[in-house]
OpenMM code with the backbone's topology and positions (N, CA, C; nanometers):
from openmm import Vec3, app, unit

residues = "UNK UNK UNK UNK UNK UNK UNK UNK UNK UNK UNK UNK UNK UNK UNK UNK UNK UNK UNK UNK UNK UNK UNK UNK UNK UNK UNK UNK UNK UNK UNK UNK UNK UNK UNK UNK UNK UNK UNK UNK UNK UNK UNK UNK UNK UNK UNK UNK UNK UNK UNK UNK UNK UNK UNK UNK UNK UNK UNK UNK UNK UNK UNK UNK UNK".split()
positions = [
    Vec3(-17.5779, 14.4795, 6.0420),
    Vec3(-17.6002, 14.3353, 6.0420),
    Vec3(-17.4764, 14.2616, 6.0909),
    Vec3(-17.3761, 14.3371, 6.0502),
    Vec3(-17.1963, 14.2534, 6.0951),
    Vec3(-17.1995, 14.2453, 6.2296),
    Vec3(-17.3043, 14.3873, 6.3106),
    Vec3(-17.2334, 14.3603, 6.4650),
    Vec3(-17.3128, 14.3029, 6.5115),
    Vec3(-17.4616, 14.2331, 6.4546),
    Vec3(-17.5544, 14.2092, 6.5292),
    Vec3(-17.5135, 14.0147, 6.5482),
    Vec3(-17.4152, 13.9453, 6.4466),
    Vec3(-17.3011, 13.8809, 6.4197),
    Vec3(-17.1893, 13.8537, 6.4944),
    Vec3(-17.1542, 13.9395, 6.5705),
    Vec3(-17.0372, 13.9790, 6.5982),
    Vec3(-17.0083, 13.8720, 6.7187),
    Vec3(-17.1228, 13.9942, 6.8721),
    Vec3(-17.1396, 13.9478, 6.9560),
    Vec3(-17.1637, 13.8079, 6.9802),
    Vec3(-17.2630, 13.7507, 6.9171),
    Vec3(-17.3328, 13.6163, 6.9760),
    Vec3(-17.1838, 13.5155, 6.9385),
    Vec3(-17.1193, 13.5382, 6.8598),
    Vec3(-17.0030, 13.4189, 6.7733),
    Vec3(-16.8948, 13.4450, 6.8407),
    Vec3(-16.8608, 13.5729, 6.9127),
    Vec3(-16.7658, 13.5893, 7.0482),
    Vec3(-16.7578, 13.5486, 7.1906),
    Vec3(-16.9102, 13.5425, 7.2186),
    Vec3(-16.9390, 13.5120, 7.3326),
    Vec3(-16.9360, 13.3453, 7.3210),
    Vec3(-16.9685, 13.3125, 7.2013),
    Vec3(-16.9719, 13.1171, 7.2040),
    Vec3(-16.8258, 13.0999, 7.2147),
    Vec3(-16.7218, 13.1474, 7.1272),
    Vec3(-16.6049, 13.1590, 7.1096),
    Vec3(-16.5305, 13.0988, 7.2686),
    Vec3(-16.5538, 13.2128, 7.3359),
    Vec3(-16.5130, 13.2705, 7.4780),
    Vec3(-16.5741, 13.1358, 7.5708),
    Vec3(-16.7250, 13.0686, 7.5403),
    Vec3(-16.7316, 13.0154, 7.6197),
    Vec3(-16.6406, 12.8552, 7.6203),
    Vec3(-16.6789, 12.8240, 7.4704),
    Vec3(-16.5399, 12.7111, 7.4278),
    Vec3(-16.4365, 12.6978, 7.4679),
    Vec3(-16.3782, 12.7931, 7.4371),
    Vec3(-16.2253, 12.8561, 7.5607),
    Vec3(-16.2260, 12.7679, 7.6688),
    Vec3(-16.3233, 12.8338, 7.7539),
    Vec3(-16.3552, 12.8324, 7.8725),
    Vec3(-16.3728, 12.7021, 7.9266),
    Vec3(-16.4475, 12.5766, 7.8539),
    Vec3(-16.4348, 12.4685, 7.8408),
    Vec3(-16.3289, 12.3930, 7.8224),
    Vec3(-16.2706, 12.4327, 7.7385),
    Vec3(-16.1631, 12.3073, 7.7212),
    Vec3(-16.0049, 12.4014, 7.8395),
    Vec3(-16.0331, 12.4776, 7.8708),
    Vec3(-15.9134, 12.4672, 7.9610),
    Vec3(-15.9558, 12.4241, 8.0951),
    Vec3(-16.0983, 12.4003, 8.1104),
    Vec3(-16.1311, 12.3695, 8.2454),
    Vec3(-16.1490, 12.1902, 8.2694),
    Vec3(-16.1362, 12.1584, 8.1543),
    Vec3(-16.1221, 11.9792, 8.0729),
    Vec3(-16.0258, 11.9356, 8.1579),
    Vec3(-15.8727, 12.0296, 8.1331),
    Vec3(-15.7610, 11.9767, 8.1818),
    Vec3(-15.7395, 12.0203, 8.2831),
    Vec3(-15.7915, 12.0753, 8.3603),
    Vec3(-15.7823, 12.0519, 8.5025),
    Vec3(-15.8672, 11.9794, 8.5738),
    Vec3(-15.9427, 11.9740, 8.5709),
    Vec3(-16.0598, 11.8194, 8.5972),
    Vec3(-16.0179, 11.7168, 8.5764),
    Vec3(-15.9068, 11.6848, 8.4220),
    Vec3(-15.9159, 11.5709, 8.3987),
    Vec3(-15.7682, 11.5066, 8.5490),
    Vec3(-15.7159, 11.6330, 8.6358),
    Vec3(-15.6009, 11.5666, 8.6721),
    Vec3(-15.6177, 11.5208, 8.8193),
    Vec3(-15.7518, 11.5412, 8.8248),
    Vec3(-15.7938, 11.5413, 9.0035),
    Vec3(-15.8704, 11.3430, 8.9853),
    Vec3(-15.8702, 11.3466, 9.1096),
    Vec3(-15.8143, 11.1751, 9.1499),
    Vec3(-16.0157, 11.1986, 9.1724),
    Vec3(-16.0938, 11.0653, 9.0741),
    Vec3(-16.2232, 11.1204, 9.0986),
    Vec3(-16.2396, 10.9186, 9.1782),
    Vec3(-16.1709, 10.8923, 9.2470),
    Vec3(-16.2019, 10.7302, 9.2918),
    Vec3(-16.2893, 10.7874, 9.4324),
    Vec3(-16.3812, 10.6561, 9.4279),
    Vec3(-16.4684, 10.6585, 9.5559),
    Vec3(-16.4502, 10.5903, 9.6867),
    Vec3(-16.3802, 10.6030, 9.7772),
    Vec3(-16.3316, 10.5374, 9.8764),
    Vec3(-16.4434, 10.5446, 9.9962),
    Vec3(-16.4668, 10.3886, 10.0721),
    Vec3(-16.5544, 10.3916, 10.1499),
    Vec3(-16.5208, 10.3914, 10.2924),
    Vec3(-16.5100, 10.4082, 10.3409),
    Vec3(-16.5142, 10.4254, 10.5370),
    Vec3(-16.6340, 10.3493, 10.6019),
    Vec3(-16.6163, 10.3216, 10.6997),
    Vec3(-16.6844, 10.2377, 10.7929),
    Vec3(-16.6621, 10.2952, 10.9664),
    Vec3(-16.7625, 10.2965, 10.9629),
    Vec3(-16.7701, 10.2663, 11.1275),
    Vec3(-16.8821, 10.1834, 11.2218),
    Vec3(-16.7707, 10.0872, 11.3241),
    Vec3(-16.8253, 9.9440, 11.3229),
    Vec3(-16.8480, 10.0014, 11.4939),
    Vec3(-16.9453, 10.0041, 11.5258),
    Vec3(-16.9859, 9.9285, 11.7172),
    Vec3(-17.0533, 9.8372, 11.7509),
    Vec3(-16.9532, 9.7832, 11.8146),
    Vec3(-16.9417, 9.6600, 11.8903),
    Vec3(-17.0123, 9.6805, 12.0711),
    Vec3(-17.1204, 9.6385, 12.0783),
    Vec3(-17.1664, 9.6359, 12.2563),
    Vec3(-17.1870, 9.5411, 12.3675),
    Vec3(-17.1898, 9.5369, 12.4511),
    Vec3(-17.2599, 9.4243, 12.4886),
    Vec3(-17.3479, 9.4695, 12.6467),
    Vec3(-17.4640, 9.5302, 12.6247),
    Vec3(-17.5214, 9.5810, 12.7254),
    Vec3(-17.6013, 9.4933, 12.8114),
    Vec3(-17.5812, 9.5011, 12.9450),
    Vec3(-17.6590, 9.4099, 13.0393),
    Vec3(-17.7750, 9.4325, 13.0638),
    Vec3(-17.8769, 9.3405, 13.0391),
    Vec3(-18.0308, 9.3786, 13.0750),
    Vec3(-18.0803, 9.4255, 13.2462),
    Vec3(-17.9562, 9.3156, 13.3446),
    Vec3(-17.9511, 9.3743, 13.4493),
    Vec3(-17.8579, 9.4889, 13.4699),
    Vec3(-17.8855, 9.4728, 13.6064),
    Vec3(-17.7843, 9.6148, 13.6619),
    Vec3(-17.7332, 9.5700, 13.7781),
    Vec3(-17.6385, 9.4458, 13.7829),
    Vec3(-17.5307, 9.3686, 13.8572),
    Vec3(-17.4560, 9.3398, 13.7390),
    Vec3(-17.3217, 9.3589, 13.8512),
    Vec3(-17.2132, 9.3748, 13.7675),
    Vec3(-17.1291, 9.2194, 13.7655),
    Vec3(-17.2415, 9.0929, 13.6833),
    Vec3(-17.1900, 8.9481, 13.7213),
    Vec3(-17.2109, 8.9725, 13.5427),
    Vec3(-17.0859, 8.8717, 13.5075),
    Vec3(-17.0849, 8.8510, 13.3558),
    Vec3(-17.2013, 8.7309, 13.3203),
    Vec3(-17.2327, 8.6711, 13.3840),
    Vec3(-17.3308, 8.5694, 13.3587),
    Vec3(-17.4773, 8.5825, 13.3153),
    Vec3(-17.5014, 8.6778, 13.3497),
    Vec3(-17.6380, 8.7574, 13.3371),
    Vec3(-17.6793, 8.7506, 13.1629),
    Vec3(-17.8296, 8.8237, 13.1430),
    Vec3(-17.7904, 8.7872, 12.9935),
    Vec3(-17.7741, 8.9230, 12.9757),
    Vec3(-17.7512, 8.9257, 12.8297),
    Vec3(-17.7039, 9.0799, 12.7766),
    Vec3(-17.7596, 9.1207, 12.6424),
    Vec3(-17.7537, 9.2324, 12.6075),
    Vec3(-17.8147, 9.2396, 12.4550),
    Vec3(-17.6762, 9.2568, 12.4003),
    Vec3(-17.6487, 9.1720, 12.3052),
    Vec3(-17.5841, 9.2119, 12.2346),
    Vec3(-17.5739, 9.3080, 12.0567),
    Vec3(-17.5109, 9.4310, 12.0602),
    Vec3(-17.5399, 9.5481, 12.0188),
    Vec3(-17.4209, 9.5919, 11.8898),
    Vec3(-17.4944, 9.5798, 11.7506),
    Vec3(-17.3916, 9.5850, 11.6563),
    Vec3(-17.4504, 9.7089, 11.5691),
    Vec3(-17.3647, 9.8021, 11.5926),
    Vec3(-17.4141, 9.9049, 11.4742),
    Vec3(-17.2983, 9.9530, 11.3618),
    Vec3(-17.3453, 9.9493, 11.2663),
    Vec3(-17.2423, 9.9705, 11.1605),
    Vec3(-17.2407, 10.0518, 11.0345),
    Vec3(-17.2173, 10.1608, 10.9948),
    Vec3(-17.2456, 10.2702, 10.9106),
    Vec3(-17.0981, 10.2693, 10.8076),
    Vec3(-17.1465, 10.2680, 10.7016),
    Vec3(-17.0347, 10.2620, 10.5758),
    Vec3(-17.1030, 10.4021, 10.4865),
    Vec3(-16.9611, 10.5228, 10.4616),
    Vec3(-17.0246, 10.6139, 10.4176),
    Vec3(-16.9150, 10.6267, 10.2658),
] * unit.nanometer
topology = app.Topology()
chain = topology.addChain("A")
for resn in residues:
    res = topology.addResidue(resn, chain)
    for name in ("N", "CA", "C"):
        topology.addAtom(name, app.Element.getBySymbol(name[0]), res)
């Protein structure tokens, strides 16, 4: 009956351990969320002459990850 005891209260033991030393290394890593962006800017001509007067689409795409 002692060893049938033994095992299961060693293995919880072991896993506790296992927990709290893995606490303090987790707790020292930098967990902030920093965002990035990337912005395009276009301005594509509906024609195909090369006069600035023309009209144009103007073209904004922008992805924040």
């Amino acid at each position: 009956m002692r060893k049938n005891i033994f095992l299961p209260v060693a293995i919880l033991f072991f896993l506790l351990l296992c927990t709290l030393f893995s606490c303090k290394k987790t707790a020292q890593i930098s967990t902030k969320i920093v965002f990035d962006s990337i912005v395009i800017k276009d301005q594509i001509p509906l024609l195909e002459t090369d006069a600035t007067t023309l009209p144009f689409a103007d073209v904004k795409i922008s992805f924040t990850y």
